[in-house]
N, C-alpha and C positions, 0 to 999 in steps of 0.2 A: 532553532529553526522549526517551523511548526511545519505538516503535511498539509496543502491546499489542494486542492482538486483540479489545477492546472498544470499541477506537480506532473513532469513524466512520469510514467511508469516506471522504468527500465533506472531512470535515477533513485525514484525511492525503494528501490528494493534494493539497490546496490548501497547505498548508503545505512540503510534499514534492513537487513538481510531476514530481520524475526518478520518482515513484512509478508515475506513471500506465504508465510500459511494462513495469511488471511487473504489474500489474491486469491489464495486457491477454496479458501471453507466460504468465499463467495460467487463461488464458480466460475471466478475471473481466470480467462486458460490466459494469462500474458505472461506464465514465465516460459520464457525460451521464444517466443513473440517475436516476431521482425521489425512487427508494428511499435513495440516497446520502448525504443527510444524516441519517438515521434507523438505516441499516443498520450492521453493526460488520464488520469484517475478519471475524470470525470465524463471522459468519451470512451472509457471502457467501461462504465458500468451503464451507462445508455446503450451499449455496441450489445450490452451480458443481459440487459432487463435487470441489473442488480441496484438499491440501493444507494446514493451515491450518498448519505448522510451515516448511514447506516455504517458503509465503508470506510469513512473517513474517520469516523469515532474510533474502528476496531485499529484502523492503520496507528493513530495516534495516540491507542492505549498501549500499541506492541511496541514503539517508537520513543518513547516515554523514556527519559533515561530511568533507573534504578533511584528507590529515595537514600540518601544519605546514608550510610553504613550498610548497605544491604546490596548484597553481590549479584548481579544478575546469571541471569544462565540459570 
């Protein structure tokens, strides 16, 4: 499953949990958000003035499984 920018919020950090320190290294304040389950990537970072290309790169490199023998974490 790839991150889109109609993705919730509140689902891809839940699902993606390495998510949530790029929400935050782009000043996105959606963790703990009420709006979060409702909101999409892409009307948080309109809501933040942040990047919505920019964010969506970083969301999809942190998201990214592990390559093949190589342990995450």
């Amino acid at each position: 499953m790839r991150i889109e920018a109609n993705d919730a919020v509140d689902c891809v950090m839940r699902r993606w949990p390495a998510t949530i320190r790029v929400f935050i290294r782009h000043h996105l304040h959606c963790v703990g958000c009420g709006f979060g389950p409702f909101c999409t990537i892409e009307e948080a970072c309109a809501a933040h003035k942040a990047s919505l290309p920019d964010v969506l790169a970083d969301l999809r490199r942190v998201a990214r499984p592990a390559p093949r023998g190589i342990r995450a974490g």
